[in-house]
C-alpha positions as CSV (number, residue, x, y, z in Angstrom):
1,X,-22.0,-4.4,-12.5
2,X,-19.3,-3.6,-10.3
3,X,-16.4,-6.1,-10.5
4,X,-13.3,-7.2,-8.3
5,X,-9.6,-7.9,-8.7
6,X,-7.5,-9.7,-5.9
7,X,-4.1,-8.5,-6.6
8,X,-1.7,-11.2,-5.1
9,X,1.7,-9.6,-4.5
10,X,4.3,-12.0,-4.9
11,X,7.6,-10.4,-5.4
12,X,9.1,-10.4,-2.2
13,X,13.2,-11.6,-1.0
14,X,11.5,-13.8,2.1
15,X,15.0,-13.2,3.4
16,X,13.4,-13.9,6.8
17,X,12.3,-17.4,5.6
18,X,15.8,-18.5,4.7
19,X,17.9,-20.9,7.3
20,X,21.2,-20.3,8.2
21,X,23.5,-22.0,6.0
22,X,21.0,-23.4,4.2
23,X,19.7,-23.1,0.2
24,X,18.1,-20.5,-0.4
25,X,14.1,-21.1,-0.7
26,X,11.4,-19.4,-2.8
27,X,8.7,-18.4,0.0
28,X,5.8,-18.4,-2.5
29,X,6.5,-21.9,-3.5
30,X,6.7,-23.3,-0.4
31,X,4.6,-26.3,0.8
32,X,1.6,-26.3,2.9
33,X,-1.1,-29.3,3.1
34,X,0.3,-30.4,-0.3
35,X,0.4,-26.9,-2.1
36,X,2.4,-24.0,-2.4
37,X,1.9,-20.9,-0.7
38,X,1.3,-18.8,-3.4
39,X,-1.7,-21.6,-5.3
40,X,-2.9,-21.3,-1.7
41,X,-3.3,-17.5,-2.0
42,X,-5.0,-17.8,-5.1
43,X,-7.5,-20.5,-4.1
44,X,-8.3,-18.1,-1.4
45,X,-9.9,-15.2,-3.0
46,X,-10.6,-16.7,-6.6
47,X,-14.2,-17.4,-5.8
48,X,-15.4,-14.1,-4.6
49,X,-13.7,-11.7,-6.9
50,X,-13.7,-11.4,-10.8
51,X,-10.1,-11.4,-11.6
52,X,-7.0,-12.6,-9.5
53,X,-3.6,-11.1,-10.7
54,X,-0.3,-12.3,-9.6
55,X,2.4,-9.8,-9.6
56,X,5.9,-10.6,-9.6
57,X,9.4,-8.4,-9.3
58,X,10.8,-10.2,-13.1
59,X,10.4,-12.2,-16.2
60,X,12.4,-14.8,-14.5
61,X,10.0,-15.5,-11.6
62,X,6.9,-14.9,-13.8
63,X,7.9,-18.1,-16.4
64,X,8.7,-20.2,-12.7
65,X,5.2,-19.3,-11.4
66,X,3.6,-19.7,-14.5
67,X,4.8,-23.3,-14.6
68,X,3.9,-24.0,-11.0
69,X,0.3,-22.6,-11.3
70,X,0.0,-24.9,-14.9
71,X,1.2,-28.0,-12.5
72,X,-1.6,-27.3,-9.8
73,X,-4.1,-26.4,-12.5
74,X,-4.7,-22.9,-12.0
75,X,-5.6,-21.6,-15.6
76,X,-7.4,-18.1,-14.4
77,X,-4.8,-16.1,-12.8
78,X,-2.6,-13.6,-14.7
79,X,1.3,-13.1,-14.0
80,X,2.4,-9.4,-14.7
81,X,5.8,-8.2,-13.9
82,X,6.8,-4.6,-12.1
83,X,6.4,-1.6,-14.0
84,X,9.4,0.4,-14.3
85,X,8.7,3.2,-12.7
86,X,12.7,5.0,-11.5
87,X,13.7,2.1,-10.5
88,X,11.3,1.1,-7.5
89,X,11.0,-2.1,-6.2
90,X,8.8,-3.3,-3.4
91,X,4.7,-4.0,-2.1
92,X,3.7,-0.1,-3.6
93,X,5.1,-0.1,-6.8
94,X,3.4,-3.7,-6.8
95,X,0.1,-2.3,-6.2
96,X,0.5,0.9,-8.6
97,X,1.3,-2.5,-11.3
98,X,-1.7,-4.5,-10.5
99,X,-3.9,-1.3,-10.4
100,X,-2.9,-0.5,-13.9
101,X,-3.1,-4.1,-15.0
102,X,-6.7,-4.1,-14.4
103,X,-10.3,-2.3,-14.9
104,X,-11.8,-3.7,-11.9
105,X,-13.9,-1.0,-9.7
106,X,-12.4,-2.4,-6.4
107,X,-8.8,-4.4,-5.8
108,X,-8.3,-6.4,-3.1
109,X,-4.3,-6.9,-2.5
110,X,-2.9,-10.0,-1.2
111,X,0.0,-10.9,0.1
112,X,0.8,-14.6,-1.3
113,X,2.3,-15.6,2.2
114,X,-1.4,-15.3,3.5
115,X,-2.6,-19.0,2.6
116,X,-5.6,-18.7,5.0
117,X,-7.7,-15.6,3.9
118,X,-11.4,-16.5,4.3
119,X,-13.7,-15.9,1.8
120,X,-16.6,-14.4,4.2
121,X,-13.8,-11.7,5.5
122,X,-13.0,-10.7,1.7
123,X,-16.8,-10.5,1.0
124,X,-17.5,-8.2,4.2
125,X,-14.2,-6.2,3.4
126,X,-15.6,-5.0,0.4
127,X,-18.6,-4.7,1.2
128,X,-17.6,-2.1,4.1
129,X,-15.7,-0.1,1.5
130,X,-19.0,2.4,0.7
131,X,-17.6,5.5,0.8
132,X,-14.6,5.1,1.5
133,X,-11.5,4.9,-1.1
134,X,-9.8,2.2,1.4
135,X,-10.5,0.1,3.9
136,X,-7.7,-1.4,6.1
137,X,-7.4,-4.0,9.0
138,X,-6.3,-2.2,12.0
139,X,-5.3,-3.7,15.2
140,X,-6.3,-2.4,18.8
141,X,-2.4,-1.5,19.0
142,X,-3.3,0.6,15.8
143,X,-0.9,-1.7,13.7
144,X,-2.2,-1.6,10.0
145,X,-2.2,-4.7,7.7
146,X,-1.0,-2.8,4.7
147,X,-0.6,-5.4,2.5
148,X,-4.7,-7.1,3.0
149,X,-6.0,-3.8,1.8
150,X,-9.1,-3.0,-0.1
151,X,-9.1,-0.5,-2.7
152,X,-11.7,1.9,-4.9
153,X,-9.3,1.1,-7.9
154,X,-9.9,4.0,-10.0
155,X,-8.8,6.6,-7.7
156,X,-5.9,4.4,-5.7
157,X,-3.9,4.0,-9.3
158,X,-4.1,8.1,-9.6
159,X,-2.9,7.9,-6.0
160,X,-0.1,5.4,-6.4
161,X,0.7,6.7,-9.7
162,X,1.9,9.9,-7.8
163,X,3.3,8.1,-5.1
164,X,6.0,5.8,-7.5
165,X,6.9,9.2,-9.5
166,X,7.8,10.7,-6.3
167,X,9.5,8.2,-5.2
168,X,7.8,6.8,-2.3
169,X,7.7,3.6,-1.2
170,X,6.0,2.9,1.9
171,X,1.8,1.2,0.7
172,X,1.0,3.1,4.1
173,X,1.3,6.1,1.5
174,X,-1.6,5.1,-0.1
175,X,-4.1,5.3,3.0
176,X,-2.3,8.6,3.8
177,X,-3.0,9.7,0.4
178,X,-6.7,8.4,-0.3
179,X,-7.9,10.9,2.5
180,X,-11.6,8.3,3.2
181,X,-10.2,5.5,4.9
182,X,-11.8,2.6,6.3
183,X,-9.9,1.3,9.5
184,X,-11.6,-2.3,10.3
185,X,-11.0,-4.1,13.3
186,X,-10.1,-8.0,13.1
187,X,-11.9,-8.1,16.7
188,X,-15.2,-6.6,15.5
189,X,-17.5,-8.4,12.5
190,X,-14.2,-10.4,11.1
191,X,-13.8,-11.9,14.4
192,X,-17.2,-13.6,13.6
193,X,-16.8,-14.6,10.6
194,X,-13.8,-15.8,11.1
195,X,-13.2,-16.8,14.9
196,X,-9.9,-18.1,14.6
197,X,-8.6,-15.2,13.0
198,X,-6.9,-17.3,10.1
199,X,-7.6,-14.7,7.4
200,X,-4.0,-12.9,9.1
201,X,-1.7,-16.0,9.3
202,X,1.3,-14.7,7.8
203,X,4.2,-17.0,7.1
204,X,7.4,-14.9,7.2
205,X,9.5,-17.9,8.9
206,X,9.6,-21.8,8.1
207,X,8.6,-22.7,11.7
208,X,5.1,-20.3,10.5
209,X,4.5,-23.0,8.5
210,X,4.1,-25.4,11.4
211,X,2.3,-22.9,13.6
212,X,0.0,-21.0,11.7
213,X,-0.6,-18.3,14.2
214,X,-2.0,-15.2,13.8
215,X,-0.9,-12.1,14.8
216,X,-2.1,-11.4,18.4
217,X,-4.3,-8.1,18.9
218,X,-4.7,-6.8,21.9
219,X,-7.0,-4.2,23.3
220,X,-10.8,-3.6,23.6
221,X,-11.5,-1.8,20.4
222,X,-13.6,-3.8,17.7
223,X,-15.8,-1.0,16.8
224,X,-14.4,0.2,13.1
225,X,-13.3,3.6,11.9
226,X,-14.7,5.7,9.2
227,X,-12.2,8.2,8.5
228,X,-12.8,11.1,6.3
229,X,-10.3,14.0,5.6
230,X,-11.7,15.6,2.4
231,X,-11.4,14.2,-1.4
232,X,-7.7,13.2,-2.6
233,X,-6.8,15.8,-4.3
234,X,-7.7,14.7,-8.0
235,X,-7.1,18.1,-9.4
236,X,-4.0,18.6,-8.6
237,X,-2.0,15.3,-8.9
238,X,-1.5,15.7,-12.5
239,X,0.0,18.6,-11.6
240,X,2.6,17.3,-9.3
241,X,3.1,13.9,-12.2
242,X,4.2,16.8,-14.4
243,X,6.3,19.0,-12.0
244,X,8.2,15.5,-10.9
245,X,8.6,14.9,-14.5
246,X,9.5,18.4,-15.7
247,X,12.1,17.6,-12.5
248,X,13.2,14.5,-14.3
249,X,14.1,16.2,-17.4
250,X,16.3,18.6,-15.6
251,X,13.7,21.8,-15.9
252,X,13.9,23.0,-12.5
253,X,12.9,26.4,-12.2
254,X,9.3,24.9,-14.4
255,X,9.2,22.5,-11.5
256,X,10.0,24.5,-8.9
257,X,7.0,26.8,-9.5
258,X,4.7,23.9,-10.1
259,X,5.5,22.1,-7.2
260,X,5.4,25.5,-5.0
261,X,1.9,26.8,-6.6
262,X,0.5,23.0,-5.8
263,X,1.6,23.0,-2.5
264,X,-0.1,26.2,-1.9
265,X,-3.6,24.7,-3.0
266,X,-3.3,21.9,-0.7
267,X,-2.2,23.6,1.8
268,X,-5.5,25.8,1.9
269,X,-7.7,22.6,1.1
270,X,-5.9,21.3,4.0
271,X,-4.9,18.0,2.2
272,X,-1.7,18.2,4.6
273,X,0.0,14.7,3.2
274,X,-0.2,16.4,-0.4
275,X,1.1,19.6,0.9
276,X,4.0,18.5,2.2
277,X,5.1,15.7,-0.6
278,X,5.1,19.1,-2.3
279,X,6.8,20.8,-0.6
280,X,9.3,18.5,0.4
281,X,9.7,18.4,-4.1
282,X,10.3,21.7,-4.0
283,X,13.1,22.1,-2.4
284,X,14.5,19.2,-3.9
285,X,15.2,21.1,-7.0
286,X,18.0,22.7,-7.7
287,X,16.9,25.9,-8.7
288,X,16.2,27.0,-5.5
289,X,18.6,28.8,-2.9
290,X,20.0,27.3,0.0
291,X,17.0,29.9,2.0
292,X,14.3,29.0,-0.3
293,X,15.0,25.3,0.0
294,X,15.1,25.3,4.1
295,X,11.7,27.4,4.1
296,X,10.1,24.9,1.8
297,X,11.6,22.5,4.2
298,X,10.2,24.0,6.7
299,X,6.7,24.3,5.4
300,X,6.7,20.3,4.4
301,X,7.5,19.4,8.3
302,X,5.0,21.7,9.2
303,X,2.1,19.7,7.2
304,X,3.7,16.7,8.2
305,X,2.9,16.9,12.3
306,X,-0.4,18.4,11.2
307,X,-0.8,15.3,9.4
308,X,0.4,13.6,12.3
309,X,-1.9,15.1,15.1
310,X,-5.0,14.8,12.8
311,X,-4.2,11.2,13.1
312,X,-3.8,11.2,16.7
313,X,-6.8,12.5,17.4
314,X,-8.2,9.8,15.3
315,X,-6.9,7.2,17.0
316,X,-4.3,6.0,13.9
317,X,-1.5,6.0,16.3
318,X,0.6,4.0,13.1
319,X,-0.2,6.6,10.6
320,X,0.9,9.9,13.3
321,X,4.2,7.5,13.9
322,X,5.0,7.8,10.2
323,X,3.7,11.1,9.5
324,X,6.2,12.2,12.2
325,X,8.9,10.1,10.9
326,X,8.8,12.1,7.8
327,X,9.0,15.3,9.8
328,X,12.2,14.4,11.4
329,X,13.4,13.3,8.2
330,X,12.6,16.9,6.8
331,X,14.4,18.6,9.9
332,X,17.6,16.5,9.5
333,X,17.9,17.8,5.7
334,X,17.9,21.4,7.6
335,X,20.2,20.8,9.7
């Protein structure tokens, strides 16, 4: 039987939420209709997946949630703390904790300033998931929700895995990464089941609270996208876990090759993302000469725009922004 986790991310600052001069206020916790923000979340999604999981950045916040969730009666939720993975903080090293947390075959991630999530839209987001490894709400403006994400579990912690060792930190990584992507549009079938679009209230201010708007989506599109770019490349992220950790240890001419050797797989599987986090590794380390560490520079910009113009011609105008993004990051280091 295939089962579900919702994976409610609840570590965030909400440095947005706070007023000027004014005490400092725990987002998650904050009062709507008589409940906080983050029981809200839960009582969202607890009915139509198998397991809910709450993860949070420290101990601290875990024994103050745990109290508040005891309070409002909420006895089938777990609170798990970050994984330490060098350092990382943030929504992706989140996911990669809630992912390993659990043995569910799909993960829905929440974020717990989304009180209004319907039911029916979780139930039709995965359902849509098929065969695909994620499916994402994307606007007509091709703005991603890359927190309300659904997920084939088993593959997306390999994915993430990767993604924390190397460092990243953007969860937009993770659709870049998964290669099958499912880009839904809140105008199509969610639209219906959900007319007022309250499944995408986010509260990121106090005055939210009051409002309860969601975000506005403009454009004509509410046909969905199936896109498919090959199979992740499950063969060779071991691969690059060990060269980033052979890295770690300070054996860079092991890591160099590694890195080097699994770029040039991807490269002719034409898993371009993969290629160029390779690449980009390569040059990192410090065996290599100032030459060898521009070309490999080179090479990861190079997979980067083709990663960027596959997307454009895809119509995932967010994705080919970041893609790019990382180019120009890779051409600054040359210069």
């Amino acid at each position: 039987m295939t089962k579900r986790v919702a994976i409610i991310l609840a570590g965030g600052k909400g440095q947005r939420f706070q007023t000027k001069n004014g005490r400092w206020q725990d987002k998650a916790l904050a009062d709507l209709w008589g409940k906080p923000l983050l029981v809200r979340a839960v009582e969202s999604v607890r009915d139509v997946v198998d397991e809910v999981v709450i993860v949070v950045k420290d101990q601290r916040r875990k024994i103050e949630y745990g109290k508040v969730l005891e309070t409002f009666g909420v006895k089938d939720a777990s609170l798990i703390t970050d994984l330490d993975v060098k350092g990382l903080s943030g929504p992706l090293i989140a996911i990669y904790t809630g992912l390993t947390f659990s043995e569910a075959d799909y993960a829905l991630t929440v974020p717990s300033d989304v009180p209004l999530l319907s039911r029916k839209v979780v139930d039709y987001l995965f359902a849509e998931m098929k065969n695909s490894y994620v499916g994402v709400p994307m606007w007509p403006n091709s703005r991603l929700e890359t927190l309300l994400m659904t997920l084939n579990r088993k593959i997306c912690v390999k994915i993430t895995e990767a993604l924390c060792q190397l460092g990243r930190s953007h969860p937009d990584d993770i659709i870049r990464g998964a290669q099958k992507v499912l880009f839904v549009s809140p105008l199509g079938e969610i639209k219906k089941l959900d007319p007022e679009l309250k499944s995408f209230v986010n509260i990121n201010f106090q005055e939210d609270l009051s409002r309860l708007q969601p975000r506005q989506g403009q454009g004509a599109t509410v046909e969905n996208i199936r896109l498919n770019l090959g199979e992740p490349p499950l063969e060779e992220i071991p691969l690059i876990l060990e060269a980033s950790k052979r890295k770690d240890n300070r054996d860079f001419l092991s890591s160099s090759e590694m890195f080097a050797d699994c770029a040039t797989r991807l490269e002719k599987k034409e898993r371009f993302f993969w290629a160029a986090l390779s690449r980009e590794q390569q040059a990192k380390t410090q065996s290599v000469s100032t030459q060898q560490a521009k070309d490999a520079f080179l090479k990861a910009a190079q997979n980067y725009f083709v990663e960027a113009k596959v997307y454009e011609e895809n119509r995932c105008f967010l994705l080919a922004e970041r893609a790019r993004s990382d180019a120009a990051w890779i051409q600054r280091q040359i210069k």
